[in-house]
Backbone as CSV, one residue per row, in Angstrom:
resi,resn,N_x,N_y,N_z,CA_x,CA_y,CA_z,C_x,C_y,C_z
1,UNK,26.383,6.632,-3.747,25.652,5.503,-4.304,24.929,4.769,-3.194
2,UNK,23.676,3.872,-3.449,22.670,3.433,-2.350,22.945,2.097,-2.312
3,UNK,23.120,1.929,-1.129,23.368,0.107,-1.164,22.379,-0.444,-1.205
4,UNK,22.361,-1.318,-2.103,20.840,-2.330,-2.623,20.773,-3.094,-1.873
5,UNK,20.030,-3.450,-1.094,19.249,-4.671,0.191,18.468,-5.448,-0.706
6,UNK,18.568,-6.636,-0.033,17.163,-7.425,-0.322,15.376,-6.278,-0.574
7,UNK,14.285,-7.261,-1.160,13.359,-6.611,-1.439,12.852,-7.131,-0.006
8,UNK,11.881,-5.806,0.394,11.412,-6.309,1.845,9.950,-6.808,1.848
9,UNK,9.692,-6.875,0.354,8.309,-7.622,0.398,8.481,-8.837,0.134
10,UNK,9.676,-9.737,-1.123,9.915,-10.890,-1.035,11.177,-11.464,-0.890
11,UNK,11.766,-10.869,-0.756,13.265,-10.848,0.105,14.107,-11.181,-1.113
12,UNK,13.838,-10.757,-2.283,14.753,-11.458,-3.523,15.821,-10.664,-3.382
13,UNK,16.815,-11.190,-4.464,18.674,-10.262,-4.122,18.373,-9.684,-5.712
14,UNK,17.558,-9.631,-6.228,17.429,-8.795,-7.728,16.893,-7.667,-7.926
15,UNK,16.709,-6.581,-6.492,16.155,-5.692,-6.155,17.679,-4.706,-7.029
16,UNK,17.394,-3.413,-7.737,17.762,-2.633,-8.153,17.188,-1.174,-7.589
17,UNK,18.631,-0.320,-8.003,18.054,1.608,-7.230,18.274,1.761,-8.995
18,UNK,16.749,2.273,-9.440,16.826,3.255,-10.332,16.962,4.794,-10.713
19,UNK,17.523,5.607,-9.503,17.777,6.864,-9.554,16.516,7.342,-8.251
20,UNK,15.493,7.257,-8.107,15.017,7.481,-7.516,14.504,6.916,-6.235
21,UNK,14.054,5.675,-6.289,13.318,4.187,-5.940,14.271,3.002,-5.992
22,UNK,14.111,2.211,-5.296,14.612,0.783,-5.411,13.258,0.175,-5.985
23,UNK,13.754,-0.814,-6.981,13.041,-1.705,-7.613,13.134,-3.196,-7.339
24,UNK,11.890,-4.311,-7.276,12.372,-5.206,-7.910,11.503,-6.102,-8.262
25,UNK,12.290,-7.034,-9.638,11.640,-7.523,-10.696,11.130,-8.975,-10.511
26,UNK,11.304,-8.870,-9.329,10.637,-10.177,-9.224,9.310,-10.084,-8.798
27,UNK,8.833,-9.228,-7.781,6.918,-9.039,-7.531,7.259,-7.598,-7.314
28,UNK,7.280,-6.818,-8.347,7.488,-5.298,-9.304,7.357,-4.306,-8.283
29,UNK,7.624,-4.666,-6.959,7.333,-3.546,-5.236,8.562,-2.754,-5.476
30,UNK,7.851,-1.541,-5.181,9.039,-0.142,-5.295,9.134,0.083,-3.908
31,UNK,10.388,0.349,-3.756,10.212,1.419,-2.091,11.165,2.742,-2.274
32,UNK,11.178,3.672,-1.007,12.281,4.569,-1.129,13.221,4.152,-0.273
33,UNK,14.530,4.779,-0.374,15.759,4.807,0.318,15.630,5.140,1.662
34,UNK,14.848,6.069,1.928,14.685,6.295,3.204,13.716,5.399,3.889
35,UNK,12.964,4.302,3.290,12.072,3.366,4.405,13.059,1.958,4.645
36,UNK,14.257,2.198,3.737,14.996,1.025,4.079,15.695,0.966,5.477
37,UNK,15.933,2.084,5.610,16.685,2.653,6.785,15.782,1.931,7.937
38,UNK,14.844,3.035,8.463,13.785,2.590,9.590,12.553,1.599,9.267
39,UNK,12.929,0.370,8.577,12.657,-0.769,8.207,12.510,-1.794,9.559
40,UNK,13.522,-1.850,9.962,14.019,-2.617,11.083,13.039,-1.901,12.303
41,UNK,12.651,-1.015,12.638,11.980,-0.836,14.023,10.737,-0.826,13.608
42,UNK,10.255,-0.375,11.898,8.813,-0.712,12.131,8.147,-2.232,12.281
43,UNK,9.514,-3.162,11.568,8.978,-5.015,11.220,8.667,-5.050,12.481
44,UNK,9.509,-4.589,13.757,9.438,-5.072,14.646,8.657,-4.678,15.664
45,UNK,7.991,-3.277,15.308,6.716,-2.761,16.211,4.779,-3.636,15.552
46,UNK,5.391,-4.000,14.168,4.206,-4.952,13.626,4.630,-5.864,12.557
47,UNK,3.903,-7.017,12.675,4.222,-7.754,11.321,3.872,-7.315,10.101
48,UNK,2.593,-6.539,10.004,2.177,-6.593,8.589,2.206,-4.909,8.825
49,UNK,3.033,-4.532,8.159,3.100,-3.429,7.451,2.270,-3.039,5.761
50,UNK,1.783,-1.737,6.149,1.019,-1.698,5.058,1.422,-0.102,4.458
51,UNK,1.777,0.217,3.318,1.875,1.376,2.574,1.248,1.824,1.954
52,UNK,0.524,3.164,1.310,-0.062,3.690,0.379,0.587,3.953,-0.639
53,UNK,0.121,4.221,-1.427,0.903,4.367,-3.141,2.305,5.307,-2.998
54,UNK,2.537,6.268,-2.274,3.139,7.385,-1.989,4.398,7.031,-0.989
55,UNK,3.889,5.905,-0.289,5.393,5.527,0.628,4.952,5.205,1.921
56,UNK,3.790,5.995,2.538,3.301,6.687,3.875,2.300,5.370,4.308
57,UNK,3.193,5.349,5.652,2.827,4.056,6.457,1.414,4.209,6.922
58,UNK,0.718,3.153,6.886,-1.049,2.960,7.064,-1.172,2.141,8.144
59,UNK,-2.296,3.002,9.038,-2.456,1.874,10.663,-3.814,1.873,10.862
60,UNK,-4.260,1.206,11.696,-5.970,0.951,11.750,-6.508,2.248,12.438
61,UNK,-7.012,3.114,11.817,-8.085,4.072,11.746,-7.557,5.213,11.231
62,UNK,-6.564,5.534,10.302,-6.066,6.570,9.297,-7.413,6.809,8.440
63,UNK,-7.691,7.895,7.415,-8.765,8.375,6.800,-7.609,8.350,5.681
64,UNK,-7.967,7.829,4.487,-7.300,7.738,2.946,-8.437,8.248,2.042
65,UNK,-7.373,8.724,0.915,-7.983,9.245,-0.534,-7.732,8.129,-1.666
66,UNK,-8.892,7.668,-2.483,-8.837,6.785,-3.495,-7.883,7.732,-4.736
67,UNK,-6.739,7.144,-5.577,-5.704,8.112,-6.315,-6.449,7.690,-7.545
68,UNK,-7.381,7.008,-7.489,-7.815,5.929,-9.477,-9.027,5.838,-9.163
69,UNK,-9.314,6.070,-9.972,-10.969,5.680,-10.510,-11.132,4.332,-10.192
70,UNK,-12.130,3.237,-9.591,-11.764,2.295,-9.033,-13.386,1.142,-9.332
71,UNK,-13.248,0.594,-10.287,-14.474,0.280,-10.673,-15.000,-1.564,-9.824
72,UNK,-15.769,-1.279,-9.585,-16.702,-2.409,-8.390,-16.864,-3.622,-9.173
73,UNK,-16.767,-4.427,-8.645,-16.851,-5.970,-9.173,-18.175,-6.061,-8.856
74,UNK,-19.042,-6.012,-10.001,-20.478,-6.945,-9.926,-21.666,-5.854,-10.087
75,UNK,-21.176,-4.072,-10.411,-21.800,-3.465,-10.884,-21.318,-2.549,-11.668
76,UNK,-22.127,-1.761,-12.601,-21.680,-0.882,-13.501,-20.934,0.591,-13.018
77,UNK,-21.072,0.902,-11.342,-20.159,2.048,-11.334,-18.690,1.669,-10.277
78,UNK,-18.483,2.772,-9.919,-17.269,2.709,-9.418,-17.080,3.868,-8.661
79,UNK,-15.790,3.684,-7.593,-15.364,4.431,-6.707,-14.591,5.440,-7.503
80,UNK,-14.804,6.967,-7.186,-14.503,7.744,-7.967,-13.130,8.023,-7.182
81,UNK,-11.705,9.100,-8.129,-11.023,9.353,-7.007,-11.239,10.415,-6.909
82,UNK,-10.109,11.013,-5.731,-11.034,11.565,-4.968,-11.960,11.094,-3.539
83,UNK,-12.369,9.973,-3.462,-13.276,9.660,-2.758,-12.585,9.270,-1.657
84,UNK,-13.172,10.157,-0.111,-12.085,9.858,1.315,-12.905,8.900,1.620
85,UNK,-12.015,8.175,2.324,-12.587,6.932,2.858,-12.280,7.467,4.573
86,UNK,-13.088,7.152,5.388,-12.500,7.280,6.964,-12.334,5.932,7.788
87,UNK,-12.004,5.767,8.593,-11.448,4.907,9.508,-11.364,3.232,9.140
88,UNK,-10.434,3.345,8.408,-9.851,2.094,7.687,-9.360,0.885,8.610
89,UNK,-9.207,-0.219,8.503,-9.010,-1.429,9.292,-8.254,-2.158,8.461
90,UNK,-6.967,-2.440,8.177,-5.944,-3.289,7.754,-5.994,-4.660,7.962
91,UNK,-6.135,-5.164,6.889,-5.966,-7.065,7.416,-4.962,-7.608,6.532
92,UNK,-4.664,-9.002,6.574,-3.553,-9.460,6.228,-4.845,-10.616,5.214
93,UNK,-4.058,-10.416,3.602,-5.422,-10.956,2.726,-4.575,-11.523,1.885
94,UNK,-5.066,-12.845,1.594,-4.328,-13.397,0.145,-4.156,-12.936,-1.140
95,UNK,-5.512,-11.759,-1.847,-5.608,-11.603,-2.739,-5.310,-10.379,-2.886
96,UNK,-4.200,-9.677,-1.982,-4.069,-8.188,-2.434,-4.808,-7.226,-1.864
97,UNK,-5.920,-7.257,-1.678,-6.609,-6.012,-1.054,-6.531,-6.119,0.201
98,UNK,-5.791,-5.137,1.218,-5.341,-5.107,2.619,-6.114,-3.857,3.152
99,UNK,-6.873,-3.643,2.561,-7.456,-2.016,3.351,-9.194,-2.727,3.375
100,UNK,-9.931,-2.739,5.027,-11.296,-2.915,5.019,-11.481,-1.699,5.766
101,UNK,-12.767,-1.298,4.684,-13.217,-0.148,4.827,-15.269,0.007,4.422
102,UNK,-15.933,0.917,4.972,-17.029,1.158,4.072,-16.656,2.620,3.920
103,UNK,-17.324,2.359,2.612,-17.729,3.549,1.211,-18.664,4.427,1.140
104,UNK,-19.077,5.352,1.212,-20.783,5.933,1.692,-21.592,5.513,0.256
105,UNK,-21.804,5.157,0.029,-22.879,4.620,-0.966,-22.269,3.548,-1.659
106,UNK,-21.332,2.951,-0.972,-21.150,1.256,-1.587,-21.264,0.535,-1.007
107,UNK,-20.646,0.739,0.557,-20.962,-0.746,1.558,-20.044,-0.590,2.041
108,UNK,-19.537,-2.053,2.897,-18.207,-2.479,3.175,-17.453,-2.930,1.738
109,UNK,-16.668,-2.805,1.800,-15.653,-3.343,0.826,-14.176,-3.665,0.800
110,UNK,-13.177,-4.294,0.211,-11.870,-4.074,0.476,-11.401,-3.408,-0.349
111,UNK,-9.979,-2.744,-0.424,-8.922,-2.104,-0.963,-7.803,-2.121,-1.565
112,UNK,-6.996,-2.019,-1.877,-5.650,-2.302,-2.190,-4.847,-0.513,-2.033
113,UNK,-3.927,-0.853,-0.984,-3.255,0.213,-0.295,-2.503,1.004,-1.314
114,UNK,-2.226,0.020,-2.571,-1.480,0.856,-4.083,-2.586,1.446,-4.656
115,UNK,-3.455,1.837,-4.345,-5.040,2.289,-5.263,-5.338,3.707,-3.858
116,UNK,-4.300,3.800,-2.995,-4.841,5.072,-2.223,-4.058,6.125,-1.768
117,UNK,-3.803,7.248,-1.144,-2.541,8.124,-0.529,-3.496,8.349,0.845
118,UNK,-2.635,8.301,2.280,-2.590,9.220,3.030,-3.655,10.189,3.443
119,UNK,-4.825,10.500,4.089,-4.976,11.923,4.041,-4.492,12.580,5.297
């Protein structure tokens, strides 16, 4: 059986292991069992840790794949998935999107690290 820790995104004690994942219901962040472990040396090699949908730790100039169809605020199309993005720049953002990046035919834009995997 997995010993349930605090959540390491808002430190609540209502974090649950549903068979696969730890959960919790207070700001709905999943992690795995195995990032709880080496938790402790990454907080402490950076503050802001950033993940992709998949688990897999994100640092400034990784190349990511969009996993969702991803539609643009303020025009009629959207980022298809599929679509690699290259040399990404991580910031620390109030509103959720932590990935700055440009798009080849959108611009600069931001991200949200749950909207990408790894490449």
């Amino acid at each position: 059986m997995q010993e349930i820790s605090n959540c390491p995104k808002c430190n609540s004690e209502n974090a649950y292991f549903d068979g696969s994942l730890f959960n919790c219901p207070d700001c709905a962040h999943e992690w795995s069992a195995h990032k709880t472990e080496g938790a402790d040396t990454a907080e402490s090699h950076d503050g802001n840790n950033f993940c992709d949908a998949y688990g897999n730790l994100l640092v400034d100039g990784d190349s990511v794949t969009v996993i969702k169809d991803l539609k643009v605020k303020g025009t009629s199309s959207s980022v298809k998935v599929g679509t690699k993005v290259k040399n990404i720049r991580l910031v620390d953002s109030s509103d959720g999107h932590n990935i700055a990046c440009k798009i080849d035919g959108f611009g600069a834009m931001n991200l949200k690290s749950e909207f990408v995997k790894k490449a």
